[in-house]
TORVO-516298 format. One line per field, with one value per residue: residue number from 1; residue in one letter; x, y, z of N, C-alpha, C, O in turn. Coordinates in steps of 0.001 Angstrom, whole numbers. Layout:
REM residues N
num: NUM,...
residu: A,...
neast: X,...
nnorth: Y,...
nup: Z,...
caeast: X,...
canorth: Y,...
caup: Z,...
ceast: X,...
cnorth: Y,...
cup: Z,...
oeast: X,...
onorth: Y,...
oup: Z,...
REM end
This chain:
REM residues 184
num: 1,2,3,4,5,6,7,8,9,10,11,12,13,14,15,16,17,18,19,20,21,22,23,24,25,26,27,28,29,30,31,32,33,34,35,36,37,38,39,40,41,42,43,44,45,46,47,48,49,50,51,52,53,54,55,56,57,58,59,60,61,62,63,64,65,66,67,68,69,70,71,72,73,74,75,76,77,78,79,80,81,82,83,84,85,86,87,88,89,90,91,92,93,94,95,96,97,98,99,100,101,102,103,104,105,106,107,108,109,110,111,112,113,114,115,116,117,118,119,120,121,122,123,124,125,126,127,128,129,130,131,132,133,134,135,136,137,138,139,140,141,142,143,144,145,146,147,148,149,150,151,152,153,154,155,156,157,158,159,160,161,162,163,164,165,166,167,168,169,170,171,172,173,174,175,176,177,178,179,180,181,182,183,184
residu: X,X,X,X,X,X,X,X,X,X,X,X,X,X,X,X,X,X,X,X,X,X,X,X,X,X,X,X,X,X,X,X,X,X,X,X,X,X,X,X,X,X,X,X,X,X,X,X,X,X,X,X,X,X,X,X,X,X,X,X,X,X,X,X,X,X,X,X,X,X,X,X,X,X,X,X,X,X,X,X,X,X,X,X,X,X,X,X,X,X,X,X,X,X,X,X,X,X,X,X,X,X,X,X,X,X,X,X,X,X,X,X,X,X,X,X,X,X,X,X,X,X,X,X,X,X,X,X,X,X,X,X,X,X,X,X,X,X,X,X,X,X,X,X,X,X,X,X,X,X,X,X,X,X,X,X,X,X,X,X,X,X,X,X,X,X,X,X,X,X,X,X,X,X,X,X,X,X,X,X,X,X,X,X
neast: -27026,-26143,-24559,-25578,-24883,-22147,-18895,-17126,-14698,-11686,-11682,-11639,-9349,-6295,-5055,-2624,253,3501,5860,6839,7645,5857,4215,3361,4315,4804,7573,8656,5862,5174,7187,6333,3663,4176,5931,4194,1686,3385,3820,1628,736,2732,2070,-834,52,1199,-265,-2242,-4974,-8707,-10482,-12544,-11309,-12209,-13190,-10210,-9187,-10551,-9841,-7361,-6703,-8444,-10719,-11508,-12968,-14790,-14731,-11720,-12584,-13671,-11974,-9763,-10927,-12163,-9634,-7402,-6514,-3511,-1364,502,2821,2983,2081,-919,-3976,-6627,-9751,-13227,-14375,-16829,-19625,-23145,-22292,-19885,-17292,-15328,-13224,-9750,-8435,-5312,-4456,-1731,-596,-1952,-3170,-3781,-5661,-4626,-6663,-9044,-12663,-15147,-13054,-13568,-14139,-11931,-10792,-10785,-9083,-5874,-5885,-7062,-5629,-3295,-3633,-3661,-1454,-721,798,766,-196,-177,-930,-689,-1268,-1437,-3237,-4375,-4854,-6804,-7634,-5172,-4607,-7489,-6636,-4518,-6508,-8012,-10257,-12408,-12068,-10469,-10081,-9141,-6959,-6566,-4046,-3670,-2506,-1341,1223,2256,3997,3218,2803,5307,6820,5179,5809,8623,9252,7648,9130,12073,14355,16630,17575,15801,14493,12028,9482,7354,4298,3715
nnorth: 43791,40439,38914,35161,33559,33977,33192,33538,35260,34519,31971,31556,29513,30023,29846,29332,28508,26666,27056,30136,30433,29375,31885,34743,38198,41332,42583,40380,39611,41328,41179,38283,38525,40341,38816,36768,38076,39169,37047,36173,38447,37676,35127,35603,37447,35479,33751,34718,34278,34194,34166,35944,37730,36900,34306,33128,33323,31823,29594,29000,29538,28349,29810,31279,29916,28018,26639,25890,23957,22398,21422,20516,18237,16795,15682,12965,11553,11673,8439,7685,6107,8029,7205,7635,7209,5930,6958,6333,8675,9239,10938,10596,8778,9848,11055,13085,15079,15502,17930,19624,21012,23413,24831,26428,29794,31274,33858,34987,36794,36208,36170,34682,32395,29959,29424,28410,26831,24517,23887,23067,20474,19301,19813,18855,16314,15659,16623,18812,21972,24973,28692,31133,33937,37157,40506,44022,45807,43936,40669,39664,40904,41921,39399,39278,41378,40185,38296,40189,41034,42149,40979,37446,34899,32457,31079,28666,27278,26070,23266,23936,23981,26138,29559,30579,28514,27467,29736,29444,26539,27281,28967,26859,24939,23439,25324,27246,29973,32015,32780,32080,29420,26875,25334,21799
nup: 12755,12957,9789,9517,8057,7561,8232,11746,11717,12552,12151,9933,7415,6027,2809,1891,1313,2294,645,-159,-2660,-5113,-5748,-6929,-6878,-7137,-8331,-9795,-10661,-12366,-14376,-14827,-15979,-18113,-19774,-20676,-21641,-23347,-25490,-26167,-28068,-30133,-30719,-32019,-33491,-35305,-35986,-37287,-37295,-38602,-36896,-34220,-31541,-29085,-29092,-29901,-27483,-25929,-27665,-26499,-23936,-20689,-19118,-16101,-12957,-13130,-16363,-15693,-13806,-15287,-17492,-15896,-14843,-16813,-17713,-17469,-14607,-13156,-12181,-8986,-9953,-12198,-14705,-16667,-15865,-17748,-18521,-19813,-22015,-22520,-24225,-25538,-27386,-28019,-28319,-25748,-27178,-25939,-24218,-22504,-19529,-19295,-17106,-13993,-13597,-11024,-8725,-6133,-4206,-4493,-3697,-2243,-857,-1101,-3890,-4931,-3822,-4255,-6702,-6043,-5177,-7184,-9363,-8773,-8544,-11423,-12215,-13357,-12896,-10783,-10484,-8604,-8391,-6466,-5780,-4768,-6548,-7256,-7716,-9786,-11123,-12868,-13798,-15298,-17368,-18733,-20454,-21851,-20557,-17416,-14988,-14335,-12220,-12228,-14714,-17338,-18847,-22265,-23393,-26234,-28105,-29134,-28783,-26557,-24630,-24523,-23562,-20849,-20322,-20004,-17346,-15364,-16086,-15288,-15102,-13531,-13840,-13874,-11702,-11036,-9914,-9749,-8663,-7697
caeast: -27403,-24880,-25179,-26109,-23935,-20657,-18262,-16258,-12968,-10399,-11653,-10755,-7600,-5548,-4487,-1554,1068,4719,6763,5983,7664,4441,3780,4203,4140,5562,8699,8300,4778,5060,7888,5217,2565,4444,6097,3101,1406,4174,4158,37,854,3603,1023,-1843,250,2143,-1397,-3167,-6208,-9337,-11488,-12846,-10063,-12765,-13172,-9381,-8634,-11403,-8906,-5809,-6791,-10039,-10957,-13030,-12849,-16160,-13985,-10660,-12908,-14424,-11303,-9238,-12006,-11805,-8275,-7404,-5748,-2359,-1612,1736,4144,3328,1261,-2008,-4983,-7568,-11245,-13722,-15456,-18179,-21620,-23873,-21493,-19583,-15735,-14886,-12019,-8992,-7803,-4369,-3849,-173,-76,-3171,-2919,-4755,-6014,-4805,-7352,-10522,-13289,-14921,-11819,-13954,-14340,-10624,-10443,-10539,-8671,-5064,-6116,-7341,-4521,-2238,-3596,-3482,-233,-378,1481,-170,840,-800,-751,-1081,-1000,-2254,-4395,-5785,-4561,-7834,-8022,-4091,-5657,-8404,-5497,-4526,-7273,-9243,-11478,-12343,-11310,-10223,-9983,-8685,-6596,-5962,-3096,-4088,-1206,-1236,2537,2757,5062,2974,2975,7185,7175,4741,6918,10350,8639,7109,9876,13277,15039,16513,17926,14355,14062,10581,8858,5840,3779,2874
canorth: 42395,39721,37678,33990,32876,34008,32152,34156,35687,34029,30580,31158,29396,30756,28470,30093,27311,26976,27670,30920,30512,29606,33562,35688,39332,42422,43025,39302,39360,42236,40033,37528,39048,40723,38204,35787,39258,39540,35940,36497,39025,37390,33919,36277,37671,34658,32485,35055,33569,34863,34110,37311,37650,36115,32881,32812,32939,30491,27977,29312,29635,28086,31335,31674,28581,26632,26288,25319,23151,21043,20557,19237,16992,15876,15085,11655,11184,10772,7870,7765,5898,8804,7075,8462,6721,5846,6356,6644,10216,8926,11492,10813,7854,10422,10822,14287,15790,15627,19084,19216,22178,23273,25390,27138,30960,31969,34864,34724,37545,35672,35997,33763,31835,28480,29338,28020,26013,22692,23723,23102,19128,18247,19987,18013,14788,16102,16875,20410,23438,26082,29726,32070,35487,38239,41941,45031,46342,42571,39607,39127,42264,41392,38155,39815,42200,39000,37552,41261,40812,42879,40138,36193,34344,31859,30700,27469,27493,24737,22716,24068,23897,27339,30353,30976,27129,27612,30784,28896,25603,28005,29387,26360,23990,23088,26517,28312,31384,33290,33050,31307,28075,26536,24599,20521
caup: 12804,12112,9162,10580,6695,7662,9607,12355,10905,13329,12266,8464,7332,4581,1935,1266,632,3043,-742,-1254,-4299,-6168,-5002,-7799,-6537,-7243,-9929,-10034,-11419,-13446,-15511,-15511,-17001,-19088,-20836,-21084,-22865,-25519,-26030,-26510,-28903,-30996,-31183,-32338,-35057,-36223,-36057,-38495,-37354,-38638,-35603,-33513,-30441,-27869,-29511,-30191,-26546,-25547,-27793,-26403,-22430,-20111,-18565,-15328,-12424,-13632,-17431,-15593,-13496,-16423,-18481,-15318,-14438,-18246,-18027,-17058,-13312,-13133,-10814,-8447,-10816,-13121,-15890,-16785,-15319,-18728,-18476,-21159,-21641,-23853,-24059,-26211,-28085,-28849,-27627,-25794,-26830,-24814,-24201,-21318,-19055,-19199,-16054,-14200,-12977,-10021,-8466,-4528,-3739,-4821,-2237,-596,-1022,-1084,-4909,-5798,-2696,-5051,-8011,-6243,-5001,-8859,-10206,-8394,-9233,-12984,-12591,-13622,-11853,-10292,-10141,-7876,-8375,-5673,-6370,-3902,-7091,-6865,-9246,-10652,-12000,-13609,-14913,-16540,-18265,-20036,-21747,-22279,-19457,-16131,-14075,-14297,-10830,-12785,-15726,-17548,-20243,-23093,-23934,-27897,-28557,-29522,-28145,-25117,-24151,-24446,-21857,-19519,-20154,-19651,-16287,-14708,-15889,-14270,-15915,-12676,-13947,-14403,-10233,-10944,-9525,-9830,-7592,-8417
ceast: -26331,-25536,-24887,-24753,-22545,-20052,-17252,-14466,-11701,-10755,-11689,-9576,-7273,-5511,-3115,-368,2492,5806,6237,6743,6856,3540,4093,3460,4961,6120,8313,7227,4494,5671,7266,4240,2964,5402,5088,2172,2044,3859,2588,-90,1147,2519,-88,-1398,973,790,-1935,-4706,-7211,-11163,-11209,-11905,-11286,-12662,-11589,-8780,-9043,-10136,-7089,-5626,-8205,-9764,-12177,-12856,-14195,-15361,-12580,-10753,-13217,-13191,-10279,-9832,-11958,-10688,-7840,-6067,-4553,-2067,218,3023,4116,2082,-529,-3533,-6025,-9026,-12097,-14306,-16402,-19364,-22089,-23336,-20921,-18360,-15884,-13748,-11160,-8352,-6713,-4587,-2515,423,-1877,-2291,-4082,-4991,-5717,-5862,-8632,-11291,-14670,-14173,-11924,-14621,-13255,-10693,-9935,-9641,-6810,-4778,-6395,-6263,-3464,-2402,-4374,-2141,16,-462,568,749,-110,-79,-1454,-280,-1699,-3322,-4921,-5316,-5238,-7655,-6258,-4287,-6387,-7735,-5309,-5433,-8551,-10314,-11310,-11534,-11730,-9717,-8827,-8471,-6181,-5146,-3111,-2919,-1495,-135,2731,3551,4559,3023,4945,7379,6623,5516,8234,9915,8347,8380,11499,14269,15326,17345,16993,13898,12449,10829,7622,5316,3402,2195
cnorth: 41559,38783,36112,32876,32887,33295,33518,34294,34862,32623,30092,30864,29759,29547,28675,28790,27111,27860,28763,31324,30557,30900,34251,37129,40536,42838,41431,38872,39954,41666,38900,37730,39309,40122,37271,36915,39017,38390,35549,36830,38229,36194,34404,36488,36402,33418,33320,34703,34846,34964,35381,37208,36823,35080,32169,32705,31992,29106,28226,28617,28817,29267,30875,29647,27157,25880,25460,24306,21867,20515,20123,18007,15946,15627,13879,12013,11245,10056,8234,7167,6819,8037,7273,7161,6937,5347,6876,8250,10088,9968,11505,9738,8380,10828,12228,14520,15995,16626,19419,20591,21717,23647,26180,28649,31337,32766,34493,35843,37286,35610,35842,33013,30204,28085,28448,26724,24057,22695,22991,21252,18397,18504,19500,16575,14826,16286,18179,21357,24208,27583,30431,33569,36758,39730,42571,45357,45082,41974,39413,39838,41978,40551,38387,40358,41096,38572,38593,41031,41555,42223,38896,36002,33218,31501,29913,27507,26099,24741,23147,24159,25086,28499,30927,29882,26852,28310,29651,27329,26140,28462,27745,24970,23862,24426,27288,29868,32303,33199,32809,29781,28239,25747,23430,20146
cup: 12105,11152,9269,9431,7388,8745,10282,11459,11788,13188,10670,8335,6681,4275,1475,1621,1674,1967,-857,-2780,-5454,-6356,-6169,-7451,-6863,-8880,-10596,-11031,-12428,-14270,-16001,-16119,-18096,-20143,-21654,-22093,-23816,-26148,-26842,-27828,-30446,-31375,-31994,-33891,-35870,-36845,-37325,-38371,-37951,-37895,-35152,-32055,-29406,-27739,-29714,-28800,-25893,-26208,-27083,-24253,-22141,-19477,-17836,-14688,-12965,-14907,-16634,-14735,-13961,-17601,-17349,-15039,-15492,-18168,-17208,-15897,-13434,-11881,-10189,-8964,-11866,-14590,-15658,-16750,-16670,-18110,-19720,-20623,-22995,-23518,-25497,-27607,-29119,-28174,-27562,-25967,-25695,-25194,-22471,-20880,-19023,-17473,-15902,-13353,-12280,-9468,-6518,-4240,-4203,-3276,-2757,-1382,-1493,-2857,-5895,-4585,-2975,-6062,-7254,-5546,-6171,-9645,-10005,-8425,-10561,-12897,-13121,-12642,-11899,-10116,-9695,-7978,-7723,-5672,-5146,-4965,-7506,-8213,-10001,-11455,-13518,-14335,-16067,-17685,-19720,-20942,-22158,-21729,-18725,-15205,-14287,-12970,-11170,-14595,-16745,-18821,-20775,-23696,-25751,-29193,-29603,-28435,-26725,-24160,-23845,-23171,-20778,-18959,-19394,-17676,-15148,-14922,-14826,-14914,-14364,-12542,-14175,-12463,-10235,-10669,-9671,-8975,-8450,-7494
oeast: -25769,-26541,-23704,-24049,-21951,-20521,-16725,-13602,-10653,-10231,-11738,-8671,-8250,-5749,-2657,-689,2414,6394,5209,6483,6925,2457,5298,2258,6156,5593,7778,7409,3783,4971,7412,3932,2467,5676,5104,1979,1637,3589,2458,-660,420,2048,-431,-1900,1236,860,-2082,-5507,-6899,-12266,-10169,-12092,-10746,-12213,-11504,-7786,-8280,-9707,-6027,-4919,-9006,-8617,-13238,-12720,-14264,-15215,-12407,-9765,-13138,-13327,-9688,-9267,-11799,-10594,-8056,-4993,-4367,-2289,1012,4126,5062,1379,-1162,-3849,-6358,-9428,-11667,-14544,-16535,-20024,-21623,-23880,-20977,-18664,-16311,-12982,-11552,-7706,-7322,-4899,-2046,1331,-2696,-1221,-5157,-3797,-6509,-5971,-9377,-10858,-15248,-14488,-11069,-15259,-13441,-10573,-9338,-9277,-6348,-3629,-6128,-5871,-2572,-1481,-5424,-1624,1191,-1348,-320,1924,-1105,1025,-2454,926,-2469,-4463,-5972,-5334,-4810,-7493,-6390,-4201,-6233,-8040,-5652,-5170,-9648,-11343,-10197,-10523,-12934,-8948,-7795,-9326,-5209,-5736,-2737,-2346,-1969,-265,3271,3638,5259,3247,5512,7845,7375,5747,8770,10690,9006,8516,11644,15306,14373,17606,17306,12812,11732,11800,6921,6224,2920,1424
onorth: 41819,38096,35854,31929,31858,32915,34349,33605,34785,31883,28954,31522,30263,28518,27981,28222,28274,28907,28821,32167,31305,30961,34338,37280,40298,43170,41307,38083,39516,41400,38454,36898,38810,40711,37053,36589,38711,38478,34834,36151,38119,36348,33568,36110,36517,32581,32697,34860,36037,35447,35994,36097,35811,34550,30941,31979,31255,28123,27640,27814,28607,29684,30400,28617,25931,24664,24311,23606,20746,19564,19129,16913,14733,14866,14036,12545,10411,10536,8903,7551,6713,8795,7057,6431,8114,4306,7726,8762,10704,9759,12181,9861,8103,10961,12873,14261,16517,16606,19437,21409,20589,23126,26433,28624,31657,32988,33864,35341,38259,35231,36627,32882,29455,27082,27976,25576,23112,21588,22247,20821,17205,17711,19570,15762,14227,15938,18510,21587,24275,27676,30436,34020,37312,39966,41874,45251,45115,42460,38983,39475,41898,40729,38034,40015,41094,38481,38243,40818,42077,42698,38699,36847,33109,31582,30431,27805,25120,25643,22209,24296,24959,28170,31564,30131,26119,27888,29058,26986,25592,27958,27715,24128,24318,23860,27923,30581,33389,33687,33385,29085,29250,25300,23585,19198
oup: 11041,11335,9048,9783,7710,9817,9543,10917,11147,14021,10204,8848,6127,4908,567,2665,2072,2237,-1531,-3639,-6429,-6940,-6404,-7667,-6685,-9942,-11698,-11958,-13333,-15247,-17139,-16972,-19105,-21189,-22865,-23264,-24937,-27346,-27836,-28682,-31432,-32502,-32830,-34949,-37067,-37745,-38377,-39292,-37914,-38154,-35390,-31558,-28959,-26722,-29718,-28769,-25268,-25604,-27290,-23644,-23052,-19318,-18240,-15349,-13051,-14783,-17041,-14513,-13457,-18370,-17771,-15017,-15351,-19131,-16007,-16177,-14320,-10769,-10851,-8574,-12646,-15258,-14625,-17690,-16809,-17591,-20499,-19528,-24052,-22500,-26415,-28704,-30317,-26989,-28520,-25039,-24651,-26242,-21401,-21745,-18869,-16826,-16785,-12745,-12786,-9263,-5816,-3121,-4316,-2188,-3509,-2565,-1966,-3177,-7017,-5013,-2460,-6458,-8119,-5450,-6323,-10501,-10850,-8347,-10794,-13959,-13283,-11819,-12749,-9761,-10420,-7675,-8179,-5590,-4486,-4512,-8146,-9343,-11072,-12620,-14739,-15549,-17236,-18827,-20902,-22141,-22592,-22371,-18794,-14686,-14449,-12513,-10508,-15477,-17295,-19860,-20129,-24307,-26391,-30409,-30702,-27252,-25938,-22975,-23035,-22113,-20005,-17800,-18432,-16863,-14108,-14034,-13692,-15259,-13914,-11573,-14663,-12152,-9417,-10964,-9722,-8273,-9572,-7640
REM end
């Protein structure tokens, strides 16, 4: 019996981008992970914090698309000359915190696909890069690697001007001897 939910397979589109530069796969991704890891590391030990590692990545990363949903949404527009569109975020007559994404990391092998399907239209009128990451043993699962999880779909890196905010700056900025791009 077919289920009545699904839509026919030949009338899904990909989202997959013309650049696949914003593609990080392979040797490629493995250099990405694995510097954004050390750089994990080295922040961990140089912070000293004495928060429990969960709570310390909650301030480091948004983890999981609903989180990297609610702090682009909180971040004020940017309009087309570039300056940042001001609205209040009053609840409760009480100012929310403005917290920036630097860069988000995504999971190309998320399914049903209509879970990310919004993040790369708000993130572009936020102004923050996107990096998609597709693996055969499945990006999510790579994702998760990072922030000691099974699997992250998604990743939002909080501007905190520490040594992992540098890599993802060095990566996503105008630097083209690391054979990376980012998507705006």
């Amino acid at each position: 019996m077919r289920n009545r939910n699904r839509a026919p397979k030949n009338s899904v589109t990909q989202e997959k981008d013309s650049s696949s530069s914003s593609y990080y796969e392979g040797e490629r991704l493995a250099r990405l992970l694995k510097s954004i890891h050390k750089e994990i590391e080295s922040t961990k030990t140089l912070e000293g914090s004495s928060l429990p590692e969960k709570f310390w990545f909650k301030q480091q990363f948004a983890i999981g698309v609903n989180e990297v949903t609610r702090v682009l949404e909180r971040m004020s527009p940017v309009s087309e000359s570039g300056s940042s569109l001001q609205r209040s975020h009053a609840i409760n007559n009480h100012k929310v915190p403005s917290v920036h994404l630097q860069a988000i990391l995504i999971a190309s092998d998320c399914n049903p696909k209509w879970l990310t399907r919004h993040l790369p239209s708000l993130a572009s009128s936020r102004k923050v890069p996107l990096i998609f990451v597709k693996d055969k043993r499945g990006g999510s699962l790579r994702l998760g690697e990072l922030v000691k999880l099974k699997t992250a779909i998604a990743i939002g890196v909080k501007a905190r001007g520490n040594a992992i905010n540098e890599i993802v700056g060095i990566l996503c900025g105008n630097e083209t001897n690391l054979d990376t791009d980012c998507q705006n």
